[in-house]
BAVEX-880673 format. One line per 4 residues: number of its first residue (from 1); for each residue x, y, z of N, C-alpha, C, O. Coordinates in nm, 3 decimals, m for minus. Each point is the difference from the previous one (the first is absolute). Example, Ala and Ser with C-alpha at 12.3 -4.5 7.8 and 13.67 -1.06 7.14 Angstrom:
REM BAVEX-880673
1) 1.319,m0.569,0.780,m0.089,0.119,0.000,0.090,0.120,0.000,0.104,m0.002,0.066 ~ m0.139,0.107,m0.138,0.082,0.119,0.006,m0.077,0.109,0.073,0.051,0.111,0.017
REM end
This chain:
REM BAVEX-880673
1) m0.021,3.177,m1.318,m0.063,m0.130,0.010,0.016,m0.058,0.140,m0.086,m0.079,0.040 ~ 0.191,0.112,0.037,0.046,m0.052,0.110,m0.084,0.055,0.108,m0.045,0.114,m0.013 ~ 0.020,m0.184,0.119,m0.129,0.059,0.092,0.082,m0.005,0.121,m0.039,0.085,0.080 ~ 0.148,m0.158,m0.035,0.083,m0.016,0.109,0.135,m0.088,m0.023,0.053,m0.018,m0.109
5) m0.009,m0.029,0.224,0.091,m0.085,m0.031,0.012,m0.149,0.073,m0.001,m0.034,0.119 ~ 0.011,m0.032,m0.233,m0.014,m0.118,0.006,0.148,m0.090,0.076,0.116,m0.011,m0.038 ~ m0.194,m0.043,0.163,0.102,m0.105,0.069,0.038,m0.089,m0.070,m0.103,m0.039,m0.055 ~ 0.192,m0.026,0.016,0.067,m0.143,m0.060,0.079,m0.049,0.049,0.116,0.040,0.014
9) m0.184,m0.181,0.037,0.019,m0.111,0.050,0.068,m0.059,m0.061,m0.014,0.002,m0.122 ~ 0.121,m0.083,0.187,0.129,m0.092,m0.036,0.063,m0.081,0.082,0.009,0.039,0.116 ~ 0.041,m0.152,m0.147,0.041,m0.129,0.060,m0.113,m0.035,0.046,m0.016,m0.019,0.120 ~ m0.090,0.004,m0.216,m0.125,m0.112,0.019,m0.024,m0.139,m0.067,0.064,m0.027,m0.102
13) m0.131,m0.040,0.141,m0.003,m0.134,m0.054,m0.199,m0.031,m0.033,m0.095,0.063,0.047 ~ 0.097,m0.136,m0.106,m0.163,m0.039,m0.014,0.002,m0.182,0.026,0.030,m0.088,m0.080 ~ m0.076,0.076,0.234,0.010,m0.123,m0.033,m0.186,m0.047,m0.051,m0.099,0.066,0.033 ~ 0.098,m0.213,m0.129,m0.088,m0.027,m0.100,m0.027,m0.138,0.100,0.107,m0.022,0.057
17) m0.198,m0.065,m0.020,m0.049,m0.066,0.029,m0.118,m0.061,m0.042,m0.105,0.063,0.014 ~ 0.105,m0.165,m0.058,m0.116,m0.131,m0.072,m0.026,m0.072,0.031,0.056,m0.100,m0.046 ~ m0.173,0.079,0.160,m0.031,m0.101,0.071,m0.125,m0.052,m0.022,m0.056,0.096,m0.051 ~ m0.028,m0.188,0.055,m0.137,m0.048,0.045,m0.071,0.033,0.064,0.029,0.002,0.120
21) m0.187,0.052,m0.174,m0.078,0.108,0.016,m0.030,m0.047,0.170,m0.023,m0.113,0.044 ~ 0.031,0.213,0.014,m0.020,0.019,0.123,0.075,m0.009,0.114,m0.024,m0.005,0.121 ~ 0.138,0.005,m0.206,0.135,0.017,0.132,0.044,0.150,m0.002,0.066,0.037,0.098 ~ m0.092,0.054,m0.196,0.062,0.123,0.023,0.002,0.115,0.088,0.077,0.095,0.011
25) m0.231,m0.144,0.075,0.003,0.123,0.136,0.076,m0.086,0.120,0.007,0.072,0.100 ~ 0.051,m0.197,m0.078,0.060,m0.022,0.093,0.164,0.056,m0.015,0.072,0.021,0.098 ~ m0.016,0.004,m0.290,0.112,m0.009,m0.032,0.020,0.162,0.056,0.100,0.027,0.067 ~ m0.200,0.075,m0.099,m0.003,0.138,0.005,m0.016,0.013,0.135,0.049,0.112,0.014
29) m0.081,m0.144,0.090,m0.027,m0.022,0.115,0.122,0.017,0.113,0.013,0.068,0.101 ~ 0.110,m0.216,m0.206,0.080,m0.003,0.065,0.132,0.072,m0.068,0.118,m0.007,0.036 ~ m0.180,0.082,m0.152,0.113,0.119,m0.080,0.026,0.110,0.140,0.101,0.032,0.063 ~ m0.272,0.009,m0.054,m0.028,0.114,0.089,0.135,m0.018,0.149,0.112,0.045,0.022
33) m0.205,m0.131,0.043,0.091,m0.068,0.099,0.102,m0.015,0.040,0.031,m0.049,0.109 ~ 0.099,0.126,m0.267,0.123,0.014,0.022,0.028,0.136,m0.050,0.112,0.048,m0.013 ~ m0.221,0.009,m0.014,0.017,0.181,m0.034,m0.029,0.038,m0.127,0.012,0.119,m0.025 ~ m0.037,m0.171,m0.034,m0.045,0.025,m0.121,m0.172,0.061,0.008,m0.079,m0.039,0.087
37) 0.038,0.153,m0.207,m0.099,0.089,0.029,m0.108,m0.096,m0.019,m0.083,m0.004,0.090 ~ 0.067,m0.082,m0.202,m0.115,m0.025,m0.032,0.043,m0.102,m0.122,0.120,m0.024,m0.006 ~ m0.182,m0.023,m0.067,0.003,m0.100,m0.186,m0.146,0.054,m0.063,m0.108,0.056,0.019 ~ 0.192,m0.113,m0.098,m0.162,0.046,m0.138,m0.027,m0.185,m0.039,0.098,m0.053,m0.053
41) m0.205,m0.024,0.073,m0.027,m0.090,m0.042,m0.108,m0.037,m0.130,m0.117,0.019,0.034 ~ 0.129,m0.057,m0.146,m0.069,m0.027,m0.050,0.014,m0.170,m0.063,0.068,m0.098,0.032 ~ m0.167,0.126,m0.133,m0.042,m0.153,m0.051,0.034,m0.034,m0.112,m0.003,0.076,m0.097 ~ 0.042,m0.199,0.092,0.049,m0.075,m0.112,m0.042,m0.138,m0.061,m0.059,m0.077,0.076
45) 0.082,0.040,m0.198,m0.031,m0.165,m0.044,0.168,m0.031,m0.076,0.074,0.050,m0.085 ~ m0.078,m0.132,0.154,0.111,m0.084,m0.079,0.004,m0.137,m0.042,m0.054,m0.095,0.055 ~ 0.117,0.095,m0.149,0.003,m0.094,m0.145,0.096,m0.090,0.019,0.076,0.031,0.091 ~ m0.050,m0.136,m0.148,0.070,m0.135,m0.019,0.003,m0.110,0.047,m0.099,m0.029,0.068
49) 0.195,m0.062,m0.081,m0.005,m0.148,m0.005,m0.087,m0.037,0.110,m0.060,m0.107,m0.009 ~ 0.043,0.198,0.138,m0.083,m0.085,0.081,m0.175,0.016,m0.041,m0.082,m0.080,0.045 ~ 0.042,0.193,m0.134,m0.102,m0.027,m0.009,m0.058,m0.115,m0.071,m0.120,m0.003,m0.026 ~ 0.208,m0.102,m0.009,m0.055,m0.112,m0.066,0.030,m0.110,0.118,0.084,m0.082,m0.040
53) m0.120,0.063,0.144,0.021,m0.029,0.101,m0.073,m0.069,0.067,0.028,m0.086,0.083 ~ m0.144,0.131,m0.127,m0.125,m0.027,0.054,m0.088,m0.112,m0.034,0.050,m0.063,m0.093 ~ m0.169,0.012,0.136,m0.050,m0.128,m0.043,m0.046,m0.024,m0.106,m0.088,0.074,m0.044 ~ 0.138,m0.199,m0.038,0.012,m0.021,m0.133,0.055,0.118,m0.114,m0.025,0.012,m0.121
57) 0.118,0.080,0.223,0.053,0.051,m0.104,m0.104,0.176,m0.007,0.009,0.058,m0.108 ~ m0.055,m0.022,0.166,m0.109,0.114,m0.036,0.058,0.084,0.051,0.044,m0.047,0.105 ~ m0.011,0.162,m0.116,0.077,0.090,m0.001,m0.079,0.098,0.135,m0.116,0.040,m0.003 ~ 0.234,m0.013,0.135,m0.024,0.067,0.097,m0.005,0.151,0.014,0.104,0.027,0.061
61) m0.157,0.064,m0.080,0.074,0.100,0.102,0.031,0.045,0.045,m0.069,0.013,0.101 ~ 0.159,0.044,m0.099,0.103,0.042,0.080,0.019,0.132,0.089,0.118,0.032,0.013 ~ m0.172,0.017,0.024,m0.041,0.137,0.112,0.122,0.012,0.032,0.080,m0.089,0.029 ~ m0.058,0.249,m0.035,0.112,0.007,0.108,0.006,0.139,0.031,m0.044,0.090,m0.072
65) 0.116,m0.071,0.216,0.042,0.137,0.043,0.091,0.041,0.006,0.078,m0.067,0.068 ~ m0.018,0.207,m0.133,0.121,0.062,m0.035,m0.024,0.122,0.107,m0.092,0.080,0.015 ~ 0.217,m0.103,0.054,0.018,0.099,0.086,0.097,0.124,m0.036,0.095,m0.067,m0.039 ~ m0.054,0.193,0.026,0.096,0.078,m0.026,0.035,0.099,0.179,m0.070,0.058,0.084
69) 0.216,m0.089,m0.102,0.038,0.118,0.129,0.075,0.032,m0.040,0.068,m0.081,m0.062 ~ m0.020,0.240,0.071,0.058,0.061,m0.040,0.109,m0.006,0.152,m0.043,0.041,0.108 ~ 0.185,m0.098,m0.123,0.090,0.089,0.149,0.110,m0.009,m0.027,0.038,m0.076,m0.090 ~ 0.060,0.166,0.176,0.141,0.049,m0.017,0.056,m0.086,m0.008,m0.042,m0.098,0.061
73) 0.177,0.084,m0.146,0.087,m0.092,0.008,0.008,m0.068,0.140,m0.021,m0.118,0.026 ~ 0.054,0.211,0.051,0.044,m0.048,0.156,m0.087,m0.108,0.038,0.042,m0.107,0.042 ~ m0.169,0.136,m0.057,m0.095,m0.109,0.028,m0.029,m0.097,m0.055,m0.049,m0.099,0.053 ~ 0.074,0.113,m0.158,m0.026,m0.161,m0.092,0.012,m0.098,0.021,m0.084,m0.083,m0.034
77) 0.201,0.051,0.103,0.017,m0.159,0.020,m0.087,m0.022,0.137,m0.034,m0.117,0.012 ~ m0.008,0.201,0.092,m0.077,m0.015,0.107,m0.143,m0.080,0.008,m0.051,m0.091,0.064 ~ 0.002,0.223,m0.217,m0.117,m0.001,m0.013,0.007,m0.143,m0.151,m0.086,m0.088,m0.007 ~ 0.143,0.093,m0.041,m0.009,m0.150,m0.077,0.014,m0.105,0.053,m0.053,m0.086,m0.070
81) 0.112,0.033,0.188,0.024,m0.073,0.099,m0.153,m0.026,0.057,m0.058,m0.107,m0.019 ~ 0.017,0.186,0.071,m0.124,0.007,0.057,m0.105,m0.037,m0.095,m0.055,m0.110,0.009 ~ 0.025,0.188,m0.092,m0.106,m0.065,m0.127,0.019,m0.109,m0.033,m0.087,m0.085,m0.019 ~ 0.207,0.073,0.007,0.031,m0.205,m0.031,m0.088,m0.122,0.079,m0.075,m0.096,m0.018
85) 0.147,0.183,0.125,m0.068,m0.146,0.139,m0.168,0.026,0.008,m0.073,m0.087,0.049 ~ 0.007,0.240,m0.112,m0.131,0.051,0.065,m0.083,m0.100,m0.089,m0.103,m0.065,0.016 ~ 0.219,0.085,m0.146,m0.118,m0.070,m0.136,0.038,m0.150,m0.011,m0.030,m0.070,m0.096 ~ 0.124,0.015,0.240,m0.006,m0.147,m0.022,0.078,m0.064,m0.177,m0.030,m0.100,m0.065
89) 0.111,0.183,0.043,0.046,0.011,m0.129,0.071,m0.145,m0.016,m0.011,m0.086,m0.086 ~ 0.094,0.094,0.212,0.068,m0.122,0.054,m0.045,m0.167,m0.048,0.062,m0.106,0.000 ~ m0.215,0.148,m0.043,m0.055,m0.129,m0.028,m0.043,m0.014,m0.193,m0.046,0.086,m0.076 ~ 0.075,m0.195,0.057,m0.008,m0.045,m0.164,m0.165,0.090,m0.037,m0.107,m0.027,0.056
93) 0.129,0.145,m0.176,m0.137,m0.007,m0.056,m0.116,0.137,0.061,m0.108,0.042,m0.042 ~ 0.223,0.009,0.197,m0.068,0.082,0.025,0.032,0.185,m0.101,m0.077,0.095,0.010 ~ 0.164,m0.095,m0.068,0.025,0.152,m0.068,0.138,0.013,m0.037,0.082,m0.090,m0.018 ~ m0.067,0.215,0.008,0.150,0.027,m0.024,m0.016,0.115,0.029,m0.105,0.060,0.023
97) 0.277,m0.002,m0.023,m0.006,0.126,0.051,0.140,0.047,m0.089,0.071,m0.081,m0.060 ~ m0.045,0.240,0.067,0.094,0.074,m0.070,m0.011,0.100,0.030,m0.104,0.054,0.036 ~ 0.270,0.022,m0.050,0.020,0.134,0.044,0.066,0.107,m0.122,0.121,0.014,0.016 ~ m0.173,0.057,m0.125,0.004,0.111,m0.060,0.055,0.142,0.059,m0.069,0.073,0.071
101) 0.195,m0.044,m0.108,0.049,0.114,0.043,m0.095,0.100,m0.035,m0.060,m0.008,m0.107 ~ 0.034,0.122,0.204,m0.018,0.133,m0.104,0.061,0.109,0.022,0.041,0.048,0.106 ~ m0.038,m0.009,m0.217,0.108,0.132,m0.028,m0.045,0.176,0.071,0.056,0.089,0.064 ~ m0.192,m0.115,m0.126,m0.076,0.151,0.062,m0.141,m0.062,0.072,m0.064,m0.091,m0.053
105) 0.030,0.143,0.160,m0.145,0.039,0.012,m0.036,0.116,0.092,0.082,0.049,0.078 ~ m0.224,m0.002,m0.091,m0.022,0.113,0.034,m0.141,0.010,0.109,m0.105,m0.012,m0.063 ~ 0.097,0.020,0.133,m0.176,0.032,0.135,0.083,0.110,m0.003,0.106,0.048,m0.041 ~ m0.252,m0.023,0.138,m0.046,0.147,0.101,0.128,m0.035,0.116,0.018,m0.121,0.014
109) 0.054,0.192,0.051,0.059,m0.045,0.142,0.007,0.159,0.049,0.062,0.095,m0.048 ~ m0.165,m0.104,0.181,m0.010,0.132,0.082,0.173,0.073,0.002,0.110,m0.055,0.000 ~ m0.147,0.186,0.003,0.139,0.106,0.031,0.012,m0.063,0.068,0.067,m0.096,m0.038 ~ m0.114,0.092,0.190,0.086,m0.063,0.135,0.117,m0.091,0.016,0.089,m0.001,0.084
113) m0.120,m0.100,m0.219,0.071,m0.127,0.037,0.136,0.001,m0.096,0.101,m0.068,0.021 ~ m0.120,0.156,m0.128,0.099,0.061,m0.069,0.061,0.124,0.037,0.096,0.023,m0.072 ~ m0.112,0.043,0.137,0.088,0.069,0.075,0.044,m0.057,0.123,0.098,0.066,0.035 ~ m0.124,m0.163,0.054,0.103,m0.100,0.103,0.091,m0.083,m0.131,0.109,m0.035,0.046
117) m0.118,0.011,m0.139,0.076,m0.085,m0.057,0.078,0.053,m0.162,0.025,m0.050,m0.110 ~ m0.010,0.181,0.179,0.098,0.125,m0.051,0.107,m0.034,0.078,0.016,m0.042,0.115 ~ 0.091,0.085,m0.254,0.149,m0.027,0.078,0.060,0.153,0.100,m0.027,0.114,m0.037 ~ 0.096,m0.140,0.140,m0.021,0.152,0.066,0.153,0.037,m0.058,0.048,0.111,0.019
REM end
């Protein structure tokens, strides 16, 4: 069944980000900016007390963009630091953010870069 062998990845983190639709290519922007490969962004609606918020009461809503980056422990607090200030988090209402350990993951990573980062 086995076709090769599979790299597994460890001491990773997933950081999760929820912000207001149209801040997420400045947040990924400034992920990149500190070394990170890339995010996966997609779309969201979210629910509660503020959607009754609105005039006379009519229910808003709520758009939003969820960002996912996958990076090494080492980097986490760099790159969460950075997404914080990118997504203006700092301010009432703009998102939230969170960091999910993960245990395994698995990509493609060229021989080259796994054999420099073989123990000799």
């Amino acid at each position: 069944m086995g076709k090769g062998n599979i790299t597994v990845l460890t001491d990773l983190n997933l950081i999760t980000c929820i912000v207001q639709k149209g801040a997420a290519d400045d947040i990924v922007k400034a992920a990149v900016a500190e070394g990170v490969q890339g995010g996966t962004i997609h779309y969201a609606r979210g629910t509660g007390i503020r959607e009754r918020l609105g005039i006379l009461g009519v229910a808003i809503e709520s758009e939003k963009e969820v960002i996912n980056i996958v990076v090494s422990t080492e980097m986490t607090d760099k790159i969460f630091e950075a997404i914080y200030f990118a997504g203006k988090l700092d301010t009432p209402g703009m998102g939230i953010m969170y960091v999910t350990p993960l245990t395994k993951a698995a990509t493609y990573i060229p021989p080259h870069l796994l054999r420099e980062n073989e123990p000799s």
